[in-house]
C-alpha positions as CSV (number, residue, x, y, z in Angstrom):
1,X,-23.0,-22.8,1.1
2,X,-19.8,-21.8,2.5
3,X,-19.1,-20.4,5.4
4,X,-16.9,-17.4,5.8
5,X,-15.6,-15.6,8.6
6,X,-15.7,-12.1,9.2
7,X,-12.3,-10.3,8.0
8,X,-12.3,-7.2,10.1
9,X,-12.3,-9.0,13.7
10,X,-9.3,-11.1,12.3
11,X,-7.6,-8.3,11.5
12,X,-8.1,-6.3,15.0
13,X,-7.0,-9.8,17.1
14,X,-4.0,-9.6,14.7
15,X,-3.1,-6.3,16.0
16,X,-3.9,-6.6,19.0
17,X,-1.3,-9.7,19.5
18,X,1.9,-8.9,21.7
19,X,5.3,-8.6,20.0
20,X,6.2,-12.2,21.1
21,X,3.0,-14.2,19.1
22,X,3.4,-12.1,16.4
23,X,7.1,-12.6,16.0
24,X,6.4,-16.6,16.7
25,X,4.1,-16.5,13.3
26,X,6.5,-14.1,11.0
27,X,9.1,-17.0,11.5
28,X,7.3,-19.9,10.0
29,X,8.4,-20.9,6.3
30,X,5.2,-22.1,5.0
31,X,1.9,-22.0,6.1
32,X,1.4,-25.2,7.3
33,X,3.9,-24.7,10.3
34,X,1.8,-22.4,12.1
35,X,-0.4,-25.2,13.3
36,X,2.6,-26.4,15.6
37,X,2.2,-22.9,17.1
38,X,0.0,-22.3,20.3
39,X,0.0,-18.6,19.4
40,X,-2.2,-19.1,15.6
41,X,-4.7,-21.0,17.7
42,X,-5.5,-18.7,20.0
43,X,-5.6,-16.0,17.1
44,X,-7.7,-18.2,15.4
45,X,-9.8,-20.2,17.4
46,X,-12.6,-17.7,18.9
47,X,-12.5,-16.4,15.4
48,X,-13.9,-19.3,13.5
49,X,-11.0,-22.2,13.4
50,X,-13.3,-24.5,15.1
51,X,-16.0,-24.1,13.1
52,X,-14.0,-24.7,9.5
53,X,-15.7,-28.3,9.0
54,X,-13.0,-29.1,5.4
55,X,-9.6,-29.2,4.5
56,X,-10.6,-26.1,2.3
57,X,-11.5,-23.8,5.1
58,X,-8.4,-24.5,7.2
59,X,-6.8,-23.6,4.5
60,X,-7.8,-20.4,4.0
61,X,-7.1,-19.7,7.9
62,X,-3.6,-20.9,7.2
63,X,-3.4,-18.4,4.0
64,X,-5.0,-15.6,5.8
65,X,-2.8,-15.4,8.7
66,X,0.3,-16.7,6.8
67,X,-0.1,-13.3,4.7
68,X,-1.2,-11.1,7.9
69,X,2.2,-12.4,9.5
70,X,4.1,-11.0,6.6
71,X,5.3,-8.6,8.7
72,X,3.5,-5.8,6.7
73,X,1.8,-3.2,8.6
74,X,-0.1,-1.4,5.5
75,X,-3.1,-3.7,5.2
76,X,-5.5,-0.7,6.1
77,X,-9.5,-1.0,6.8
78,X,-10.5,1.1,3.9
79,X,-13.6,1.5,1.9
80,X,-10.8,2.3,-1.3
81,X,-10.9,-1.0,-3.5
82,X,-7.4,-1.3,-4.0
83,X,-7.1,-4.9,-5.2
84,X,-4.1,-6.6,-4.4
85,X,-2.6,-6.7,-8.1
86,X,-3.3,-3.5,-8.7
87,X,-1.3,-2.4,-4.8
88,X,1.4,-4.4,-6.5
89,X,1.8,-2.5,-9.8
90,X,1.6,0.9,-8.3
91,X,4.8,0.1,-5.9
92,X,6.9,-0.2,-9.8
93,X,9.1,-3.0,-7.5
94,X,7.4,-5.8,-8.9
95,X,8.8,-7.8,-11.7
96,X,6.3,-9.5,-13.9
97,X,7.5,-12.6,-13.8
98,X,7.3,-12.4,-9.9
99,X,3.9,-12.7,-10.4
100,X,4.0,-15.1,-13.0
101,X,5.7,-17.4,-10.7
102,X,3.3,-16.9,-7.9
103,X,0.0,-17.4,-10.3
104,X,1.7,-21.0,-11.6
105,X,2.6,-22.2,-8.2
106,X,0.9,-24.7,-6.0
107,X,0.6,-25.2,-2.4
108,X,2.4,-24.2,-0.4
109,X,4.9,-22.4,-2.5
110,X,2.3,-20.2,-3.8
111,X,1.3,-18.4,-0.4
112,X,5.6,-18.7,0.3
113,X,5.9,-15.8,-3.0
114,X,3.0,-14.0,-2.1
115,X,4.2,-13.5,1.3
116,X,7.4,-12.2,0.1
117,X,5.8,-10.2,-2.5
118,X,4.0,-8.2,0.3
119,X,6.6,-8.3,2.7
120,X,8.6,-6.3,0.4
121,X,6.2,-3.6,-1.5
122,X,4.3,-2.7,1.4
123,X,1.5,-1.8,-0.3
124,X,-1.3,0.1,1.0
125,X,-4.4,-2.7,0.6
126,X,-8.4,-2.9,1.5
127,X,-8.3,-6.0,4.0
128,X,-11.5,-6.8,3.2
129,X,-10.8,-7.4,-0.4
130,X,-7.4,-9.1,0.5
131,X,-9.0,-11.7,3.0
132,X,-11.7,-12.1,0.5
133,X,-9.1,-12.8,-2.3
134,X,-6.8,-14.8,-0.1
135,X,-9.8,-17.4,1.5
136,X,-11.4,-18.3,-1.9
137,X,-7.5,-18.4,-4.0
138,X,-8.5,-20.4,-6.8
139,X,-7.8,-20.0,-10.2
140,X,-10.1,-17.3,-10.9
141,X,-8.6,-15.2,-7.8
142,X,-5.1,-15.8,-9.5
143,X,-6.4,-14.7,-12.9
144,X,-7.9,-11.5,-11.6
145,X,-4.4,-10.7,-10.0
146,X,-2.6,-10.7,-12.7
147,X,-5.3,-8.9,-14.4
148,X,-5.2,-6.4,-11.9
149,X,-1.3,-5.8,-12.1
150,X,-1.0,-6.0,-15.9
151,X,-3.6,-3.0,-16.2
152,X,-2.7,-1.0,-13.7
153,X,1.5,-1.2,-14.2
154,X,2.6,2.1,-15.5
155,X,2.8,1.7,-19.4
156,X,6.0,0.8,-20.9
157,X,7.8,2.8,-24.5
158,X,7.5,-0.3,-26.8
């Protein structure tokens, strides 16, 4: 079975990091550079980065902390489900075919446009359900996005 971390402790390091660390990760272009930064390990490393035995669960440190670095300070412990598609919709900023292009992309490019995405709508998310979203990202997390959006963007005059 795989292993998870817990989301909320992640979070709390996160905001507990100085200006400086913080500020080191925001500047990387693609998920992958943060492992040439000192700063992610120690984030990462009493968290569970040494224990994440495949390529998969580095991964999804890299995509959790690549989205936490966004630069977005709304990601809010809540017990409110607000998934992330439907945080998107609500903000009426996001073009559809924003999302489109995010759902269709591969690694890295794909964490690259969300990142942006949430750097710009700050929208008011449950972590848990983002970290959740974010360390599984398959197809089935992608589909459930956009499902999330379409039905909650305010309807349209046809």
């Amino acid at each position: 079975m795989e292993s998870k971390p817990d989301w909320q402790p992640l979070l709390a390091a996160w905001l507990a990091l100085d200006n400086g660390p913080r500020a080191q990760m925001r500047r990387v272009a693609e998920p992958e550079d943060l492992l040439a930064l000192p700063a992610f390990y120690r984030l990462v490393g009493p968290l569970g980065w040494t224990d994440a035995k495949t390529e998969w669960e580095r991964r999804g440190w890299l995509r959790l902390v690549f989205c936490l670095s966004a630069g977005n300070p709304a990601f809010h412990v809540t017990s409110d489900p607000v998934s992330l598609g439907k945080a998107l919709a609500v903000t009426g900023k996001i073009n559809e075919r924003r999302l489109f292009q995010l759902i269709r992309a591969d690694w890295p490019q794909d964490m690259v446009q969300l990142r942006r995405l949430l750097a710009h709508v700050t929208p008011t998310l449950n972590w848990s359900s983002l970290a959740e979203q974010l360390w599984r990202w398959q197809p089935q997390q992608r589909q459930r996005l956009l499902e999330d959006f379409v039905i909650s963007s305010p309807k349209k005059n046809a």
